[in-house]
Backbone as CSV, one residue per row, in Angstrom:
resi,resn,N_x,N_y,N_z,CA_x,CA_y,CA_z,C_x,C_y,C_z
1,UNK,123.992,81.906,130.729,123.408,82.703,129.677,122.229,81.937,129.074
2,UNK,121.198,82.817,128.830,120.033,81.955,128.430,119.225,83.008,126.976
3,UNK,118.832,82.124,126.174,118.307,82.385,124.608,116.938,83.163,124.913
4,UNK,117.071,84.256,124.388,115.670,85.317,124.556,115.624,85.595,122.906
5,UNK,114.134,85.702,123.211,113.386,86.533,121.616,112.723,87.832,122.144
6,UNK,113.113,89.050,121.454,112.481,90.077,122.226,111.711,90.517,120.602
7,UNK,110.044,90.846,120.599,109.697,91.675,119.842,109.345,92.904,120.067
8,UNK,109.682,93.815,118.542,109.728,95.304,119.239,108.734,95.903,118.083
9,UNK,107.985,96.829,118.331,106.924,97.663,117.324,107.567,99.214,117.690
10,UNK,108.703,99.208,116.396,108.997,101.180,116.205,107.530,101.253,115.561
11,UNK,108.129,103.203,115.736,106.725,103.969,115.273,107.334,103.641,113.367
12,UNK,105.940,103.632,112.264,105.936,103.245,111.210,106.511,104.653,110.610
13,UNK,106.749,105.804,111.188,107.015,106.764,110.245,108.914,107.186,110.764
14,UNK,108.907,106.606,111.250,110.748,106.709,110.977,111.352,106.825,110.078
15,UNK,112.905,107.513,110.184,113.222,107.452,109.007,114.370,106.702,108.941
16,UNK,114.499,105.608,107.915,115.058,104.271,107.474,116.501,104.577,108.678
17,UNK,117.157,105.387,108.687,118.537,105.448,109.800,118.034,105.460,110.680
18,UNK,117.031,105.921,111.372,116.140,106.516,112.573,115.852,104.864,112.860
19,UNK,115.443,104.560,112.387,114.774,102.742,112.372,116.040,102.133,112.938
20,UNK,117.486,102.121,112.136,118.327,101.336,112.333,119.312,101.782,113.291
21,UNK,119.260,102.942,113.601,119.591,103.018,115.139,119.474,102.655,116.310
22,UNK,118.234,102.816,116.117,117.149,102.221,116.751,117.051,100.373,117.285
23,UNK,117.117,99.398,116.327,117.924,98.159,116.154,119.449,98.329,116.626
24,UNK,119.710,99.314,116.045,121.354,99.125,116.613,121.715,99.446,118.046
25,UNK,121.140,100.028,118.990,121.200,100.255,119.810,120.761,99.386,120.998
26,UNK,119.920,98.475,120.683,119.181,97.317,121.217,120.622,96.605,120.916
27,UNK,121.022,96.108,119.966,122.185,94.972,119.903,123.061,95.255,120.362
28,UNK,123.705,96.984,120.725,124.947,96.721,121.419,124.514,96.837,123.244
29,UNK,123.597,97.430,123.424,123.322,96.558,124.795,123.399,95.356,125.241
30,UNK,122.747,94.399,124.364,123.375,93.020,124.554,124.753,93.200,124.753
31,UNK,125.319,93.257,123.416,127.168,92.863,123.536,127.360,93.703,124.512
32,UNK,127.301,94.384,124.718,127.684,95.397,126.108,128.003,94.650,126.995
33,UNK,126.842,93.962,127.723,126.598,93.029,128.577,127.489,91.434,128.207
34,UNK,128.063,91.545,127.090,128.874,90.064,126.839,127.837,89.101,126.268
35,UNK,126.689,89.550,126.029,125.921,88.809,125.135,126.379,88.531,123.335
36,UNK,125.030,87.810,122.783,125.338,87.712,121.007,123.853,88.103,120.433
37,UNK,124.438,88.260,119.673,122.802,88.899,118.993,122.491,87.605,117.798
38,UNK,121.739,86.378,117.501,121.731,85.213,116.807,120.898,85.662,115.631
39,UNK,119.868,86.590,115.774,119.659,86.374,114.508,119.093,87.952,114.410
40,UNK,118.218,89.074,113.432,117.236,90.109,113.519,116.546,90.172,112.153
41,UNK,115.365,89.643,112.818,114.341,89.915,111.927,113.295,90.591,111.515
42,UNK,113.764,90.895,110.501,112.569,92.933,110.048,111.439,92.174,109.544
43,UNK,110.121,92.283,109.829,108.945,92.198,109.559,108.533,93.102,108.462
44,UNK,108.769,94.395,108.962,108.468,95.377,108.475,107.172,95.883,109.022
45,UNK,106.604,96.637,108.002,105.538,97.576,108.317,104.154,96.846,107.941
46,UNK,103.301,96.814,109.497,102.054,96.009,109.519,100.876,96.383,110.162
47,UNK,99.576,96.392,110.148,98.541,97.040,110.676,98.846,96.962,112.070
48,UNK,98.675,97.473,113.130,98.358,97.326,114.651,96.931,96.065,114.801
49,UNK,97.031,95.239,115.908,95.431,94.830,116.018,94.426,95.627,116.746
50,UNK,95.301,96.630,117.290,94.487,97.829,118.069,95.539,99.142,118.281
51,UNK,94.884,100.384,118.109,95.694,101.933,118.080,96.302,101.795,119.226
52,UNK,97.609,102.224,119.256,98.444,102.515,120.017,99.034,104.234,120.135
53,UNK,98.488,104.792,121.068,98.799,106.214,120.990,98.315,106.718,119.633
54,UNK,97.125,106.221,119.766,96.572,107.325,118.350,97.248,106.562,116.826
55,UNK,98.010,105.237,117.107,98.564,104.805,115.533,98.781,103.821,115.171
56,UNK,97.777,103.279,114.282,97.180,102.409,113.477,98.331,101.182,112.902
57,UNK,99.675,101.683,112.472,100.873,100.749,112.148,102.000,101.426,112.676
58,UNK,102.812,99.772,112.314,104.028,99.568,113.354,105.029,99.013,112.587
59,UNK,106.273,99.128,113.307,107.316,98.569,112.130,107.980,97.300,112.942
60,UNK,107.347,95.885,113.013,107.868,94.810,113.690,109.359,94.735,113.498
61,UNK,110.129,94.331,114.177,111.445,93.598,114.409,111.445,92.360,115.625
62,UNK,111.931,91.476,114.894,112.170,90.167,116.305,113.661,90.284,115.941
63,UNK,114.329,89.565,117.409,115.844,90.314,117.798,115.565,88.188,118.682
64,UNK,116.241,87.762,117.946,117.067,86.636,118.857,118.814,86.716,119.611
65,UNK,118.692,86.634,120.505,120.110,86.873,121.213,120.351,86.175,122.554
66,UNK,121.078,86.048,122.659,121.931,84.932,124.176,122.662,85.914,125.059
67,UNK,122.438,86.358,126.315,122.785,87.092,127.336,122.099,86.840,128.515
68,UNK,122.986,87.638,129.533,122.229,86.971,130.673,120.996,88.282,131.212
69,UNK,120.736,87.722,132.272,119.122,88.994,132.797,119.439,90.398,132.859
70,UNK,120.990,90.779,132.921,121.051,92.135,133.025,120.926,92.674,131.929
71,UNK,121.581,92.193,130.684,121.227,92.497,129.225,119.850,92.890,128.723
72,UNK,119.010,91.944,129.576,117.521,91.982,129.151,116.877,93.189,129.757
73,UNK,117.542,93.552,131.239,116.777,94.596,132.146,117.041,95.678,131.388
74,UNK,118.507,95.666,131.022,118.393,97.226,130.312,118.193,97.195,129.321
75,UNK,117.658,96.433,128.614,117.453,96.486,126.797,115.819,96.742,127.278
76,UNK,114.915,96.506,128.131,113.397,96.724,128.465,113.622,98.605,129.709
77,UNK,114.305,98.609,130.071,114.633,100.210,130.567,114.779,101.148,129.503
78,UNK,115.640,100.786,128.392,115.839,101.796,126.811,114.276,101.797,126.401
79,UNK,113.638,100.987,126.662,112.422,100.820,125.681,111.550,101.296,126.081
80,UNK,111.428,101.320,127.275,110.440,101.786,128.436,110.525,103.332,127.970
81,UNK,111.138,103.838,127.895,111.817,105.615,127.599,111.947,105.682,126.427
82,UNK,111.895,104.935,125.559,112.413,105.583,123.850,111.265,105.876,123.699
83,UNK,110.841,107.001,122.906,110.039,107.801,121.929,109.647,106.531,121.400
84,UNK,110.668,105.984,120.435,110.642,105.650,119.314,110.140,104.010,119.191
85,UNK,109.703,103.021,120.063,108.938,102.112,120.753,108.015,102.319,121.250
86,UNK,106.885,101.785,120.215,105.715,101.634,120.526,105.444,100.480,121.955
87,UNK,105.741,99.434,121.602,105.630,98.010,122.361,107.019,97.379,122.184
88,UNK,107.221,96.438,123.335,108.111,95.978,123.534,108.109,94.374,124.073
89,UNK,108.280,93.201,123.926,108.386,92.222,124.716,109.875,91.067,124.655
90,UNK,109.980,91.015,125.602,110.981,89.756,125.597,111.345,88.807,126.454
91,UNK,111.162,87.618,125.532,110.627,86.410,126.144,111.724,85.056,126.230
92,UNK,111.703,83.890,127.052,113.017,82.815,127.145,112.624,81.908,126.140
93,UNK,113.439,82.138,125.214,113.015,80.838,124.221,113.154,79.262,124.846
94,UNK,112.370,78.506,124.666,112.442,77.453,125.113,113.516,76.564,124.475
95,UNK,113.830,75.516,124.940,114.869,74.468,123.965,113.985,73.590,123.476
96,UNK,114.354,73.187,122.187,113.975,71.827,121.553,114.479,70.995,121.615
């Protein structure tokens, strides 16, 4: 099992449950997979550095969690298809 940071940009006009479904649904894919979810961090709502489908802001979340590659394939397959994801990335945190 190896430590990933995935950041995610929902659309900014969600609505606050719509948002946290949204998060919630990302974390039980992990555990699904026998992963942990270590930490989730709401940014919140921030300019774009460039329009995305016509829209200017985004609602950041970073998602730290420990699982292995299948966790990751389908947590980037949900995202690929959700409406509700603008952008998506997730990356191997390195060790210190």
């Amino acid at each position: 099992m190896r430590k990933y940071e995935g950041a995610f940009i929902l659309l900014s006009n969600l609505e606050e449950d719509v948002r946290n479904a949204e998060i919630e649904k990302i974390k039980n894919i992990v555990t699904n997979f026998n992963g942990t979810v270590d930490k989730v961090n709401e940014w919140g709502q921030r300019r774009l550095a460039y329009e995305i489908d016509k829209k200017r802001d985004g609602y950041y979340v970073i998602i730290n969690f420990t699982s292995n590659a299948d966790a990751v394939n389908e947590v980037d397959r949900i995202c690929k298809i959700s409406d509700n994801v603008l952008r998506h990335m997730i990356t191997v945190e390195e060790s210190k």
